[in-house]
MIROVEX-401681 format. One record per residue (C-alpha): residue number from 0; residue in one letter; x, y, z. Coordinates in Angstrom, 1 decimal, padded with zeros to 4 digits. Layout:
N
pt resi=NUM, resn=a, xx=X, yy=Y, zz=Z
...
end
This chain:
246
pt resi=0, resn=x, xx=-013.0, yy=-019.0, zz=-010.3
pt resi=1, resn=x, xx=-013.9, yy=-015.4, zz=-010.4
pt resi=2, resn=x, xx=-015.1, yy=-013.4, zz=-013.2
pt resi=3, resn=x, xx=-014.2, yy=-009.9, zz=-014.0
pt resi=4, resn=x, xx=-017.6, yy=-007.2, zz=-014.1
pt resi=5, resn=x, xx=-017.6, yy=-003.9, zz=-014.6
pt resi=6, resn=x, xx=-017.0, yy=-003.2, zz=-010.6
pt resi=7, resn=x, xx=-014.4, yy=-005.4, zz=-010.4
pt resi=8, resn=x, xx=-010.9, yy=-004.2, zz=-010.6
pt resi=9, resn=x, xx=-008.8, yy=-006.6, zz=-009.0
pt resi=10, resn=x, xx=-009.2, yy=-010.6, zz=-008.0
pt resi=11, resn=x, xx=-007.0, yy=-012.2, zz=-005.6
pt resi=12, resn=x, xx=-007.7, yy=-016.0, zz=-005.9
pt resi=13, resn=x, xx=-006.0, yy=-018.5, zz=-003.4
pt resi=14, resn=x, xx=-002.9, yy=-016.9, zz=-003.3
pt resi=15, resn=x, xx=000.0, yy=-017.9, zz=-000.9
pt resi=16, resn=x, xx=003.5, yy=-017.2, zz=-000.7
pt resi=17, resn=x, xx=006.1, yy=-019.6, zz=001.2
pt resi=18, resn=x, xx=009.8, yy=-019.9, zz=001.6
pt resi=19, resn=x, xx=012.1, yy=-022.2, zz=002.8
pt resi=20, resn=x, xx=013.8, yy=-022.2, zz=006.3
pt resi=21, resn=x, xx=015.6, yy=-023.6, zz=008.8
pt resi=22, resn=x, xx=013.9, yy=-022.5, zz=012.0
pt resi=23, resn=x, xx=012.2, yy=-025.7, zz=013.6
pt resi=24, resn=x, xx=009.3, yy=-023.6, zz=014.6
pt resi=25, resn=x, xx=008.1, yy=-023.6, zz=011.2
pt resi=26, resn=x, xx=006.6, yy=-026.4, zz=009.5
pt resi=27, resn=x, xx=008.6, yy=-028.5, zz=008.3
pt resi=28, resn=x, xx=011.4, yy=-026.0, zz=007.5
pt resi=29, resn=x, xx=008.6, yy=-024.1, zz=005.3
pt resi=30, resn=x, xx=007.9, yy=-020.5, zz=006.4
pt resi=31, resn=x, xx=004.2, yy=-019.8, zz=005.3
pt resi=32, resn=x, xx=004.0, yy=-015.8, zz=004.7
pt resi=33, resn=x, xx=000.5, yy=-015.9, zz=003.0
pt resi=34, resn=x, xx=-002.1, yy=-018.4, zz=003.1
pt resi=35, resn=x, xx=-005.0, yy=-019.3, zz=000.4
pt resi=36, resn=x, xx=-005.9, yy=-015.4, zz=000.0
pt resi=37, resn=x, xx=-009.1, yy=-014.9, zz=-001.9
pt resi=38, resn=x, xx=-011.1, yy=-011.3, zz=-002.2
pt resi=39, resn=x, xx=-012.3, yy=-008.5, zz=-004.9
pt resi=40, resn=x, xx=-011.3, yy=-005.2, zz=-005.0
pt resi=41, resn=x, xx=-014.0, yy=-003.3, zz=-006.4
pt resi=42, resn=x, xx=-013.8, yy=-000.4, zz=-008.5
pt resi=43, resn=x, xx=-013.7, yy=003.1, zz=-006.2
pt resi=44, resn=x, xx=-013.5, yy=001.7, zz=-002.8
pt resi=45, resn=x, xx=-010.9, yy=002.1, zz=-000.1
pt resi=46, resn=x, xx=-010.2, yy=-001.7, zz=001.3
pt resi=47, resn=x, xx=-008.4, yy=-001.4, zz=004.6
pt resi=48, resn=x, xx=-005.8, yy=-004.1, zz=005.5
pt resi=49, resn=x, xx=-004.7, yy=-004.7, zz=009.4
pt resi=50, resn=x, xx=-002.9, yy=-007.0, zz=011.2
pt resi=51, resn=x, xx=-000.1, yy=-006.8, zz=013.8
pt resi=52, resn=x, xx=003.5, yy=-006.2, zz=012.6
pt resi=53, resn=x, xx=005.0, yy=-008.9, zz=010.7
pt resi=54, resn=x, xx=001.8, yy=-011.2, zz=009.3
pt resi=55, resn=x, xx=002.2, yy=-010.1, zz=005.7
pt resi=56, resn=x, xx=-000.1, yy=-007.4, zz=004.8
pt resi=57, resn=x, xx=003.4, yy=-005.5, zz=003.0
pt resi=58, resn=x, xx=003.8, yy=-008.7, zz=001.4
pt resi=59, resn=x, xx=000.4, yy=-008.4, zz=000.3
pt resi=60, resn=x, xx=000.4, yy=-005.4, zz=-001.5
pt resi=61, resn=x, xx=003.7, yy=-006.3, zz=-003.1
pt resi=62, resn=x, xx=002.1, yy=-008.7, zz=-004.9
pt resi=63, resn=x, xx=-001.2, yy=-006.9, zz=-005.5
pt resi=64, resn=x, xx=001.6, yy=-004.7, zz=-007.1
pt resi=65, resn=x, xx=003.6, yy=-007.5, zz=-009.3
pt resi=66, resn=x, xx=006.9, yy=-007.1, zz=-007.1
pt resi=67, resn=x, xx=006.5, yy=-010.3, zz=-006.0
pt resi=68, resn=x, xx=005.3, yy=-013.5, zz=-007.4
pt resi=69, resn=x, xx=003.3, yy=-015.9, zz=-005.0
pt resi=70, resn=x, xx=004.0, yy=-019.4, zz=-005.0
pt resi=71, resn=x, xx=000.7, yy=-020.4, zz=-006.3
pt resi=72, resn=x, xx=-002.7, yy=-018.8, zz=-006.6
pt resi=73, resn=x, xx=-003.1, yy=-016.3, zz=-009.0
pt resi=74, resn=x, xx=-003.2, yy=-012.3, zz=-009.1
pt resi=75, resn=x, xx=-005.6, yy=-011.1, zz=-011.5
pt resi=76, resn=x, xx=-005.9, yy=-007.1, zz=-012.6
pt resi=77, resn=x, xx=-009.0, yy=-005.4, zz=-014.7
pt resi=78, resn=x, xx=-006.9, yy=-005.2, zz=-018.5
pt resi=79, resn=x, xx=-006.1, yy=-001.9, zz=-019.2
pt resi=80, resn=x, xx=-006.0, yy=-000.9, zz=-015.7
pt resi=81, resn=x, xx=-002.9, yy=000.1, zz=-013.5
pt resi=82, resn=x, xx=-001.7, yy=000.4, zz=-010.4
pt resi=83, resn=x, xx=000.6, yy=001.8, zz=-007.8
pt resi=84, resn=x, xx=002.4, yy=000.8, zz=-004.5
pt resi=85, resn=x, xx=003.2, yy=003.4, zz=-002.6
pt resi=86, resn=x, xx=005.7, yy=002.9, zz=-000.9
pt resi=87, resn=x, xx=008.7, yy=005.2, zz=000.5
pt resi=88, resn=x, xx=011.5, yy=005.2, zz=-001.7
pt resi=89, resn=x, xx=010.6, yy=001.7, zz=-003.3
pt resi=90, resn=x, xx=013.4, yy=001.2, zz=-006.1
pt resi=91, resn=x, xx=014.7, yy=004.5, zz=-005.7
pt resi=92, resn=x, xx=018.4, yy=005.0, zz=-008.0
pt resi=93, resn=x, xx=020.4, yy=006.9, zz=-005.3
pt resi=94, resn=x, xx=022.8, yy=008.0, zz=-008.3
pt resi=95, resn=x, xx=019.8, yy=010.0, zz=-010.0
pt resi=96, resn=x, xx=018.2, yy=013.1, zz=-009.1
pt resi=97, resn=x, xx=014.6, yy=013.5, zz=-007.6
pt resi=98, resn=x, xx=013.6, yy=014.7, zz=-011.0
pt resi=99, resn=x, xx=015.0, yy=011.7, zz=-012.9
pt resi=100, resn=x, xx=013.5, yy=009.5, zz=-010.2
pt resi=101, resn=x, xx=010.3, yy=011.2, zz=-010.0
pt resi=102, resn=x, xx=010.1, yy=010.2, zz=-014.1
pt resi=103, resn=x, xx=010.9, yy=006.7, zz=-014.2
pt resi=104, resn=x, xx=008.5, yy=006.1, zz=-011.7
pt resi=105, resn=x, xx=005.8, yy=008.0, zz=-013.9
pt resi=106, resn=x, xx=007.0, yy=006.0, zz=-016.6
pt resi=107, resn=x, xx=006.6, yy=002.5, zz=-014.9
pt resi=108, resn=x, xx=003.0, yy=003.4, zz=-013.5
pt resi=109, resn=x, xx=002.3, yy=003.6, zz=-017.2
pt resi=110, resn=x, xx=003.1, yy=007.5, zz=-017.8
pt resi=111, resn=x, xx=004.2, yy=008.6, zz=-021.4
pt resi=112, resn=x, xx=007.5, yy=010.4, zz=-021.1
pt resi=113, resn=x, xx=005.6, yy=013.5, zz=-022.1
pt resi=114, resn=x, xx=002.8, yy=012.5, zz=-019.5
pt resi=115, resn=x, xx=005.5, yy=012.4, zz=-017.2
pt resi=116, resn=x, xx=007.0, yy=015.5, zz=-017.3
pt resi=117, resn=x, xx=003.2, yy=017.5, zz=-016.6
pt resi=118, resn=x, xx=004.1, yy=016.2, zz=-013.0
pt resi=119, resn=x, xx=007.2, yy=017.3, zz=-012.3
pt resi=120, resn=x, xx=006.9, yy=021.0, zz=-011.0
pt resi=121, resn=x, xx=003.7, yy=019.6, zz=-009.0
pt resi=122, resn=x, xx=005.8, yy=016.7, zz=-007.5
pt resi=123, resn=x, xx=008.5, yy=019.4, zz=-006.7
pt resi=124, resn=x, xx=006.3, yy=022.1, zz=-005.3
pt resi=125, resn=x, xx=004.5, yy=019.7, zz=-003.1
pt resi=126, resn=x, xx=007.4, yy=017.9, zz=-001.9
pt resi=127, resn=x, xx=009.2, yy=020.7, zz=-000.5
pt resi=128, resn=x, xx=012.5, yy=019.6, zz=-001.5
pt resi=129, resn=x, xx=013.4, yy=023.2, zz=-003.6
pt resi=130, resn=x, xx=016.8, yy=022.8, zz=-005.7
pt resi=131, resn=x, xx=017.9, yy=019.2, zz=-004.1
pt resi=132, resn=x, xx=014.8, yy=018.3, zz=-006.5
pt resi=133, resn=x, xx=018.0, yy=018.3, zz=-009.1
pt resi=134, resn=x, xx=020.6, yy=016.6, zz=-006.5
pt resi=135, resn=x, xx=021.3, yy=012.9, zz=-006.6
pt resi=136, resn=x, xx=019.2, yy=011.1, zz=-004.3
pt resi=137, resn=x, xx=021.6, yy=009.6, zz=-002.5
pt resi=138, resn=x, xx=022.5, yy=012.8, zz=-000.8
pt resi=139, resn=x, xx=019.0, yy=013.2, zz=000.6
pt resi=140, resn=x, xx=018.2, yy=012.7, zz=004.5
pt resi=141, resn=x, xx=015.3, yy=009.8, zz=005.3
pt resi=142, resn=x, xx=012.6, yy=012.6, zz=005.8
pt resi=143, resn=x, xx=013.6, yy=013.7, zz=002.2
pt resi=144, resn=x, xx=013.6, yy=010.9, zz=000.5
pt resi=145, resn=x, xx=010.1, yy=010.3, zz=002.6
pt resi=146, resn=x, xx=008.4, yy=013.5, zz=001.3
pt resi=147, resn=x, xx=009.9, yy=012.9, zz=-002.3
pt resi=148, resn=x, xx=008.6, yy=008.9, zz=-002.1
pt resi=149, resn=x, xx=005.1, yy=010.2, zz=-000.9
pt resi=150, resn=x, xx=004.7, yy=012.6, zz=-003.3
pt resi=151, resn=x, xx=005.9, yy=010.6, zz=-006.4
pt resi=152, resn=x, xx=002.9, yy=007.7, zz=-005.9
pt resi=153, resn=x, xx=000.3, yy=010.3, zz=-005.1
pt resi=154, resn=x, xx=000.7, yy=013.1, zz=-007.9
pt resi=155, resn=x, xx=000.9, yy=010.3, zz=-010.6
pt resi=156, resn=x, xx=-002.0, yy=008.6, zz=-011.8
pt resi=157, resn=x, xx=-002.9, yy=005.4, zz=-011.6
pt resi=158, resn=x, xx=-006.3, yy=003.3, zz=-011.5
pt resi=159, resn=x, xx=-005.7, yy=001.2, zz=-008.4
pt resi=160, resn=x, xx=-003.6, yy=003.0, zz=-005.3
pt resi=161, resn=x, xx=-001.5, yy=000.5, zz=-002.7
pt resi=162, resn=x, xx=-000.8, yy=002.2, zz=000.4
pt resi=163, resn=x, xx=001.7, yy=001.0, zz=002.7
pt resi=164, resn=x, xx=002.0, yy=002.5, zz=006.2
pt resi=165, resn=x, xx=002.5, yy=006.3, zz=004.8
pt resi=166, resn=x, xx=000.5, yy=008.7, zz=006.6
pt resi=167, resn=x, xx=003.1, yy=008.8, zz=008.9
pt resi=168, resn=x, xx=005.7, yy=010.3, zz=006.9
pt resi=169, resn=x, xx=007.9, yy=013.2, zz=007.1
pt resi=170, resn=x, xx=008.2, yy=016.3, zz=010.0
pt resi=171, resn=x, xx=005.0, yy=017.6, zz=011.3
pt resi=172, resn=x, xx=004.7, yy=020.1, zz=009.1
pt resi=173, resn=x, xx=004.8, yy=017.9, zz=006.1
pt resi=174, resn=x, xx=002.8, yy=014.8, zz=007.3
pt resi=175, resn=x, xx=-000.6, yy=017.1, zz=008.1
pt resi=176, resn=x, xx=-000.1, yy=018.0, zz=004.0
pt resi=177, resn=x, xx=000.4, yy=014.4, zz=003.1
pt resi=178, resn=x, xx=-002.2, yy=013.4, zz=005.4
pt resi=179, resn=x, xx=-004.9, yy=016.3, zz=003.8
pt resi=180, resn=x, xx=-003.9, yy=015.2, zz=000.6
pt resi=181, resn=x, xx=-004.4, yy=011.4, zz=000.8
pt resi=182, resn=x, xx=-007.7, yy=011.5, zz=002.4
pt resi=183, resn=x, xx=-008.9, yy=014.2, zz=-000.9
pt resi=184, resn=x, xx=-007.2, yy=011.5, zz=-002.9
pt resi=185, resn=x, xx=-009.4, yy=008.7, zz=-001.2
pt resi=186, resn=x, xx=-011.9, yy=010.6, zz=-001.0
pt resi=187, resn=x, xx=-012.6, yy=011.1, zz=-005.0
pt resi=188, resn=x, xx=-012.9, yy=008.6, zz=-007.5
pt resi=189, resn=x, xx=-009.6, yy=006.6, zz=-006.7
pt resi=190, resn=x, xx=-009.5, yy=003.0, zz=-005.8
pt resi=191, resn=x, xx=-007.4, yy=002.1, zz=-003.0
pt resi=192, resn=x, xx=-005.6, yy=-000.6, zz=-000.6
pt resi=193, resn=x, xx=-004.7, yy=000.8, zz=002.6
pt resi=194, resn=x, xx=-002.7, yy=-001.3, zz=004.6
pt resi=195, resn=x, xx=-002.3, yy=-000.1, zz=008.3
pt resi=196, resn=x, xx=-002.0, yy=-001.3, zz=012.1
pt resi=197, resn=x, xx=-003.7, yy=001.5, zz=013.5
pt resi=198, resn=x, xx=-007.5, yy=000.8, zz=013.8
pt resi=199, resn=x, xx=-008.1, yy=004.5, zz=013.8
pt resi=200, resn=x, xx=-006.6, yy=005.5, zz=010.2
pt resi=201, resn=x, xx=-008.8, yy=002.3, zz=008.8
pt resi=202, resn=x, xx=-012.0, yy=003.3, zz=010.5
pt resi=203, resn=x, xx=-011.6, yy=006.9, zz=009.4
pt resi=204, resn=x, xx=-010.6, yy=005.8, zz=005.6
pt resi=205, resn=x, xx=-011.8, yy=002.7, zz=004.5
pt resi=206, resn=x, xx=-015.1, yy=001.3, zz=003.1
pt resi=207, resn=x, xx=-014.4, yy=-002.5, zz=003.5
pt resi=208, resn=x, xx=-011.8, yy=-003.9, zz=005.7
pt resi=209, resn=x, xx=-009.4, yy=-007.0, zz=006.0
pt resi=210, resn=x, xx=-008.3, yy=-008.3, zz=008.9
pt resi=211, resn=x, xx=-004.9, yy=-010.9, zz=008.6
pt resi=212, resn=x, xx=-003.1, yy=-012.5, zz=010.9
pt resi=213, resn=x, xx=-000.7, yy=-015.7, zz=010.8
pt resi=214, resn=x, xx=-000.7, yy=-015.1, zz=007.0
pt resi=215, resn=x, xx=-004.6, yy=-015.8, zz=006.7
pt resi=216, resn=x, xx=-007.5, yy=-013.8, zz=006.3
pt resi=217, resn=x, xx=-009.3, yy=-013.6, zz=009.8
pt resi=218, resn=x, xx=-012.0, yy=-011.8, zz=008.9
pt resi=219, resn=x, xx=-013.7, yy=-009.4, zz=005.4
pt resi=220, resn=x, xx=-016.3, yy=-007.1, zz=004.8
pt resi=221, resn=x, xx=-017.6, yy=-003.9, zz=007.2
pt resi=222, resn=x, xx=-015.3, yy=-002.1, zz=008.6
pt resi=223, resn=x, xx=-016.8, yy=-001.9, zz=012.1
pt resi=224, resn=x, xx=-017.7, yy=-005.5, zz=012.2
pt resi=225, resn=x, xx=-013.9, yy=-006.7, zz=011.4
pt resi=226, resn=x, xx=-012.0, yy=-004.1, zz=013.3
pt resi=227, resn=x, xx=-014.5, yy=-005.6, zz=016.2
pt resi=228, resn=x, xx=-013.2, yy=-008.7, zz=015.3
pt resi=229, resn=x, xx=-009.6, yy=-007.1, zz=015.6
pt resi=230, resn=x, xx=-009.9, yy=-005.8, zz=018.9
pt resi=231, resn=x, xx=-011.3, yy=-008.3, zz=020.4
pt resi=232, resn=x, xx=-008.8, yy=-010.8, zz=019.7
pt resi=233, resn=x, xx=-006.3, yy=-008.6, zz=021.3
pt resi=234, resn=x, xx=-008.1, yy=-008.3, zz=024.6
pt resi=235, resn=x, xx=-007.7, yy=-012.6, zz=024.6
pt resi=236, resn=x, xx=-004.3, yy=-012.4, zz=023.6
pt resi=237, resn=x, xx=-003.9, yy=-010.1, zz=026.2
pt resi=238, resn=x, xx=-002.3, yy=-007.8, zz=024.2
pt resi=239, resn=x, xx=-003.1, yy=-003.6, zz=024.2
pt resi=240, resn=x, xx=-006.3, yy=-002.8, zz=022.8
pt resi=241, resn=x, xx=-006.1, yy=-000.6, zz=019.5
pt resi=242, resn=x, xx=-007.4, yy=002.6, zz=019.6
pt resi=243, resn=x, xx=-010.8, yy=003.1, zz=017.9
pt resi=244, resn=x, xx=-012.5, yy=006.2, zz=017.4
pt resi=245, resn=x, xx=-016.4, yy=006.6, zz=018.3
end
């Protein structure tokens, strides 16, 4: 069993998470998403996650995050500490404005009402959304609701930062400001999860790197060593190599 130091800030110990199914391709009509997941998070790193699509590095985060609860193994968090999954428009309330929506979300990271309203004209400014700020969200397009997500999870503050597939977001315009933004933000004092597919974004970001695949961790620890670990199981699998910057 791990122990908590001062450097740790979260423990994932043997964690899996399963459902049942009918498909007769999984085993015996149990679909495994997650696998006996162990690994630290230490306190001001950037951890990169990859893995193709669909081998569970969302489902991951979600419950690095408490959204979801893994059928066994356990989740364990510094106390006192909080964290963030950030997410676009995760548990948005399409009847409320971007303002009321920007505050709950303040408020569930751990934000005092009062605490949460110092963010608000930031969150606004930054998000470019002008007076629909005030307008229900359910009359925002995708790239609004994008650029009002993004900006929600990164101007609050929170001591652990989960980053799902984000830096994407938005018009071109918009996603060179998120993209400036979250690398200052990583680039400080913050501790983070990034989870990504592109090789690229996790060699330019992260200090330590998981690699997943099938619902197991492949491979852990530098970030050159597992993203080599990466791309070389996609030239056996035949697959297209992932682009990696020299």
């Amino acid at each position: 069993m791990s122990v908590f130091n001062d450097s740790v800030m979260l423990v994932m110990e043997d964690v899996s998470l399963s459902y049942a199914a009918s498909k007769g391709s999984f085993d015996h009509g149990v679909h495994h998403v997650l696998n006996s997941m162990s690994f630290e998070l230490f306190e001001n790193e950037t951890l990169g996650i990859i893995g193709r699509n669909g081998v569970g590095k969302t489902t991951m985060l979600r419950i690095m995050a408490g959204i979801l609860a893994p059928t066994s193994g356990t989740v364990m968090t510094q106390p006192g500490k909080t964290s963030s999954l950030l997410s676009i428009g995760l548990g948005f309330k399409g009847d409320l404005s971007g303002r009321d929506n920007a505050t709950l979300a303040a408020m569930l990271q751990g934000s005092s009402k009062k605490q949460a309203d110092l963010f608000l004209d930031e969150i606004k400014e930054f998000s470019d959304l002008g007076e629909s700020f005030e307008e229900p969200v359910k009359t925002y397009s995708a790239g609004m609701k994008s650029r009002l997500g993004f900006t929600t999870a990164l101007m609050t503050h929170v001591d652990i930062l989960l980053i799902d597939e984000v830096l994407s977001v938005g018009d071109a315009q918009f996603k060179e400001k998120a993209e400036s933004a979250m690398k200052k933000r990583i680039g400080g004092d913050q501790t983070v999860v990034f989870v990504s597919h592109s090789a690229t974004q996790i060699q330019e970001l992260c200090d330590r790197a998981i690699w997943i695949d099938g619902g197991i961790i492949k491979s852990i620890g530098d970030t050159e060593v597992v993203l080599e670990h990466y791309r070389n199981s996609m030239k056996v699998e035949g697959s297209p190599q992932p682009k990696i910057q020299t």
